[in-house]
C-alpha positions in Angstrom: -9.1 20.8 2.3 -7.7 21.7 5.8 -5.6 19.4 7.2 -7.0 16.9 10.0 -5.3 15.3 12.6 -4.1 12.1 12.1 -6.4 9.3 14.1 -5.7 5.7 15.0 -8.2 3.4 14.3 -9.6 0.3 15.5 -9.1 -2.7 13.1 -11.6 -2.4 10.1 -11.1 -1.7 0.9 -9.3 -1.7 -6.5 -10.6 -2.6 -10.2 -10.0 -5.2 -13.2 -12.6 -7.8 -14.8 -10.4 -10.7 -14.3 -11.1 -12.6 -10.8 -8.1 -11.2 -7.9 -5.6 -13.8 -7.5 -2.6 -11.9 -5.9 -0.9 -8.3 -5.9 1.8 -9.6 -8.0 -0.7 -10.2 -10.7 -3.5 -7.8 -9.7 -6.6 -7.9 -10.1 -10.3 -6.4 -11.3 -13.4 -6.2 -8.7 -15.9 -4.7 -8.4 -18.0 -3.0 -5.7 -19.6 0.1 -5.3 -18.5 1.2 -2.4 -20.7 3.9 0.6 -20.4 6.9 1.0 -19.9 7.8 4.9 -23.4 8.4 6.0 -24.9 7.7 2.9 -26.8 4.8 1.7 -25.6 1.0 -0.4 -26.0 1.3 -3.7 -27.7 -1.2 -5.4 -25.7 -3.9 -6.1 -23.8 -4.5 -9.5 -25.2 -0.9 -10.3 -21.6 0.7 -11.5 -20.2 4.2 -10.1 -19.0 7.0 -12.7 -16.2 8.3 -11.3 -14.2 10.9 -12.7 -11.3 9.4 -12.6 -9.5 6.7 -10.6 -8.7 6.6 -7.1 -4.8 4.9 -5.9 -4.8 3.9 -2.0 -2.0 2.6 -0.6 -1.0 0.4 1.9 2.3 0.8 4.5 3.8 -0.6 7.3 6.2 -3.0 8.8 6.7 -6.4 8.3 4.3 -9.0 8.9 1.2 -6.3 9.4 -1.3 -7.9 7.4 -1.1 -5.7 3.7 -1.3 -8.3 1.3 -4.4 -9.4 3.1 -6.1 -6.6 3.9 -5.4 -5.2 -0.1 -7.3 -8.5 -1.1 -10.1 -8.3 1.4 -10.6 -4.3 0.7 -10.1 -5.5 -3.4 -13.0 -7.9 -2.6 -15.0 -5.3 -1.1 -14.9 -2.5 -3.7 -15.4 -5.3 -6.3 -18.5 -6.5 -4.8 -20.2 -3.1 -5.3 -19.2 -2.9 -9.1 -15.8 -1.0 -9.0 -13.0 -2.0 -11.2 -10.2 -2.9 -8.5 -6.5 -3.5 -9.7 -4.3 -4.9 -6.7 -0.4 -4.7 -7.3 2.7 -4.3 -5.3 5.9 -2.7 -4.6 8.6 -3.3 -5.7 6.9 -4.7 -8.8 3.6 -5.1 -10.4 5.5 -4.9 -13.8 7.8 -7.8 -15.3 10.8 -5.4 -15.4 9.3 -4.4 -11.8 9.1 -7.9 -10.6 13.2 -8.5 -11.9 13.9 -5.5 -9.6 12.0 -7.4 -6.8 13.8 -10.2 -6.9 17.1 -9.1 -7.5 17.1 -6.4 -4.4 15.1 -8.6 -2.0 16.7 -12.2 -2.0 18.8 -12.5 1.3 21.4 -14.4 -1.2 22.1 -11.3 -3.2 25.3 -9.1 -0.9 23.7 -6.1 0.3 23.4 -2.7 -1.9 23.8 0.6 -0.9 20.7 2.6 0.4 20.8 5.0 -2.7 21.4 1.9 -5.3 18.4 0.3 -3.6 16.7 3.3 -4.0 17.4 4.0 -7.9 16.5 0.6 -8.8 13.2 0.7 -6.6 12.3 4.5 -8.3 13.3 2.9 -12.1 11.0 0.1 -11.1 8.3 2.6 -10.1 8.6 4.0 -13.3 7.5 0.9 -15.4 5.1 0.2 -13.0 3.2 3.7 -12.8 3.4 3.8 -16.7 2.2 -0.3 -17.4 0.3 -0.3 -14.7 -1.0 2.5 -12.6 -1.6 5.2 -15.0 -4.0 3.1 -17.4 -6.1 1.6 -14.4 -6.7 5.5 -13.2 -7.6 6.6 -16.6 -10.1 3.9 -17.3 -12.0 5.2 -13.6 -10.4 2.1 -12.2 -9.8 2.0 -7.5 -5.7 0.9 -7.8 -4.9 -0.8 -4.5 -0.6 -0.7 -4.1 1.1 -3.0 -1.3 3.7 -0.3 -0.7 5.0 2.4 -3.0 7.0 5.6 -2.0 6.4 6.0 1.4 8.0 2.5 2.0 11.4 4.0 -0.2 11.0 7.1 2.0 11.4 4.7 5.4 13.6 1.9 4.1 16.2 3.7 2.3 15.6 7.0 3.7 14.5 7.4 6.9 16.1 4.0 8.2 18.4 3.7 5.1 20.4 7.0 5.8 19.3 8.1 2.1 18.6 12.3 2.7 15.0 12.6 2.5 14.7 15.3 0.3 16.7 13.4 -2.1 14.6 10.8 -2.3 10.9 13.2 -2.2 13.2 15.1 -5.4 13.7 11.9 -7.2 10.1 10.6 -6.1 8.4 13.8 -7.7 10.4 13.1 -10.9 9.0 9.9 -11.1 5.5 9.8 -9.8 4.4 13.3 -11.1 0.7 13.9 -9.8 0.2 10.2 -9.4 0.3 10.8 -5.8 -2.1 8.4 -3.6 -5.5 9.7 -3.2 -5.2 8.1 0.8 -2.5 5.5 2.3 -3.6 3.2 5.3 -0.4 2.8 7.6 -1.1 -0.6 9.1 1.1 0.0 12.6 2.2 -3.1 14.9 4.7 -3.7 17.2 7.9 -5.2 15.3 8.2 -8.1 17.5 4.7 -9.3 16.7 5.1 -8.7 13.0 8.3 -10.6 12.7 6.6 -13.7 14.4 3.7 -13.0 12.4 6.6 -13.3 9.1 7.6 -16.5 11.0 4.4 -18.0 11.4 4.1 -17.2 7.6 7.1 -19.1 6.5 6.5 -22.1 8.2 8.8 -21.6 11.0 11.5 -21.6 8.9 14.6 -18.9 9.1 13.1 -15.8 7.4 15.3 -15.3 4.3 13.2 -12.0 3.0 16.4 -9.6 3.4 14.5 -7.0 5.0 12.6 -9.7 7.4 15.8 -11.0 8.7 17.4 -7.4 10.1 18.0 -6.6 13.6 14.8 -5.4 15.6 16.0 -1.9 15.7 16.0 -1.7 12.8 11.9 -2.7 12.3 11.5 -0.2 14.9 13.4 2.1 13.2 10.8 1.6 10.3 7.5 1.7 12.4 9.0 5.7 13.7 9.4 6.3 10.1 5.9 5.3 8.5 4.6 7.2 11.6 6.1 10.2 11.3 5.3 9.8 7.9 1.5 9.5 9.4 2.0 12.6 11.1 3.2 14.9 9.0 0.6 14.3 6.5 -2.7 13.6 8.2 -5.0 14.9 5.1 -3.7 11.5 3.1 -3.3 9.2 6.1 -4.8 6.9 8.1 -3.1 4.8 10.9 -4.7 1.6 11.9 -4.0 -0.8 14.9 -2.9 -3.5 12.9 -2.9 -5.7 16.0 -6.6 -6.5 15.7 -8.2 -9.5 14.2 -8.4 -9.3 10.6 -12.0 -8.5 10.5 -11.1 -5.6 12.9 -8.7 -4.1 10.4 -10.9 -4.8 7.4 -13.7 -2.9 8.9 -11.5 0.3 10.1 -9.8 0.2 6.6 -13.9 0.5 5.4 -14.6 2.9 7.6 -11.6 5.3 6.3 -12.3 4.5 2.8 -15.5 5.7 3.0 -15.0 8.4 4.7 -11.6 9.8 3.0 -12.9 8.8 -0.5 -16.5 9.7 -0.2 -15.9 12.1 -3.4 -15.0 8.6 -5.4 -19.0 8.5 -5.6 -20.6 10.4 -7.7 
């Protein structure tokens, strides 16, 4: 398929039986989800797909992912998809260790590349517990994160060479690559008060959260040009809309991108 340019869109959807209760845990919904032009199918009425479809979700801090996986897990479950939410870093118990270990502001700060091994180990466990199952069974796997984010934070803004990490990254994720990644973009400023708001007001003590702004800008350049370069898999969206607004532009670029997913 020829590459397309890369689009911004205005604000506008994973699969397990269980009822979603967050990306640490995951989820199963189902929805059937439309293709672009085409009609609803009937409700409850299951799709066959081939096989499974991984969309990911990147971006700064405070841009709305963890919502906007639940609302798209919410959608797809509604038309009788198996959905599985999870995260990065984790979405595994040895995952989840990793999480916690790297991320707590009380741990001293690791080197971009030690970050980055324990992150791609991490990714391991989690691809082989479980990513790879959900995609055999047919299943939509939503991710909050996964390698673009080691590509920005350790690489691009972490001083890690790229092609290290995309070298390592290949070793790890084999052909496991996501099927389309929504890149929810946002002025740092807003999405660190949005991380503020979150917490209560209190002193954000996410070690990531709590770095210079240069630094989040430094990541917002990165998941663009990420953007950029690879318009066929992603989709930026204006994550400075109302969360309906997002939610429907994620719909949109679901159902257009993944229109194949129907069968």
């Amino acid at each position: 398929m020829p590459p397309r340019t890369c689009r911004r869109v205005a604000s506008c959807a994973r699969g397990c039986t269980r009822s979603c209760t967050s990306p640490s845990n995951g989820c199963c919904d189902d929805r059937q989800a439309i293709p672009a032009g085409g009609k609803e199918p009937r409700r409850g009425a299951v799709a066959a797909l081939r096989r499974g479809r991984l969309i990911t979700l990147e971006g700064g801090e405070g841009t709305g992912k963890s919502t906007q996986t639940r609302l798209l897990a919410e959608r797809l479950h509604g038309l009788g998809h198996e959905v599985v939410t999870t995260r990065e870093p984790g979405g595994s118990p040895f995952a989840e260790q990793v999480r916690a270990f790297i991320i707590a502001a009380s741990t001293a700060p690791h080197a971009p590349m030690a970050e980055a091994l324990l992150f791609l180990a991490a990714r391991a466990d989690h691809l082989a517990q479980r990513i790879r199952p959900a995609l055999e069974r047919g299943a939509f796997v939503i991710c909050d994160r996964f390698t673009d984010s080691t590509l920005v934070y350790q690489g691009l803004a972490g001083g890690v060479p790229p092609a290290t990490l995309e070298a390592l990254d290949r070793l790890v994720v084999g052909d496991d690559h996501p099927d389309l990644t929504l890149v929810l973009d946002l002025d740092p400023v807003e999405g660190l008060a949005r991380a503020l708001t979150r917490s209560g007001g209190k002193q954000l003590d996410d070690r990531y959260e709590s770095r210079e702004i240069d630094y989040h800008r430094r990541l917002r350049e990165g998941f663009l040009t990420i953007a950029r370069s690879e318009p066929a898999r992603c989709v930026v969206v204006d994550a400075s809309e109302s969360e309906p607004r997002v939610a429907s532009a994620i719909w949109s670029a679901v159902s257009e991108r993944l229109a194949g997913a129907w069968v």
